[in-house]
N, C-alpha and C positions, 0 to 999 in steps of 0.2 A: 504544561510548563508555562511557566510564567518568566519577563525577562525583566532580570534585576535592571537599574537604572545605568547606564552607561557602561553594560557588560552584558555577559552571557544570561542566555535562559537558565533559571532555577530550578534543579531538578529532583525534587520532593520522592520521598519511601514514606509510605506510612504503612508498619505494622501492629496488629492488634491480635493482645493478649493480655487474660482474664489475671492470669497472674505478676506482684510487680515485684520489684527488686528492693522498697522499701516496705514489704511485710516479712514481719520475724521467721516465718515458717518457710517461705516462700524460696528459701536463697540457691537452692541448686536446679537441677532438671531442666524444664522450660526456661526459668529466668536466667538462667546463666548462658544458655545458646542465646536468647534472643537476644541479648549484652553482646556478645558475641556478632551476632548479625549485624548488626543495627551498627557495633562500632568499626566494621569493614565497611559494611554503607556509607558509611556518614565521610569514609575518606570520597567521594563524592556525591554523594548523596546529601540534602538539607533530610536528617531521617526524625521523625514523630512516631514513637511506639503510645498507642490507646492501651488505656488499660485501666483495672478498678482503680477506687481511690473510697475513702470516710467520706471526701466531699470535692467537687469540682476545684483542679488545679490544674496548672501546668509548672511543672521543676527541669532543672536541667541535671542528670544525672551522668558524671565518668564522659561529658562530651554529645549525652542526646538526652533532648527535649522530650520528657514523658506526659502526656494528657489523663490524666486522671477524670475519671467519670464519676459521678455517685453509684450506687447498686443498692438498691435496698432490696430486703428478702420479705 
């Protein structure tokens, strides 16, 4: 934990999953639990979900912060 500047320690979730919430195919199953997760966390949690991307980004999606990776096959 790391402690914000003239407040409390910041207390970080990171999860990661291959699948994200802005691919067409993608929109039920895993991505919708981990939306799910991530936005109960986030009511304390600062939460980061890892996951694919076409090319390294970071977005903020419905309230959390997604990391998108490259993946090439």
């Amino acid at each position: 934990m790391s402690a914000a500047p003239d407040g409390p320690a910041v207390r970080r979730v990171v999860i990661s999953s291959f699948d994200n919430p802005a691919h067409p195919h993608y929109q039920g199953g895993g991505v919708a639990v981990i939306e799910v997760m991530a936005g109960r966390l986030g009511e304390d949690f600062e939460v980061t979900v890892l996951t694919v991307g076409r090319r390294s980004e970071s977005v903020l999606h419905n309230g959390i912060r997604y990391r998108r990776l490259p993946l090439q096959w």
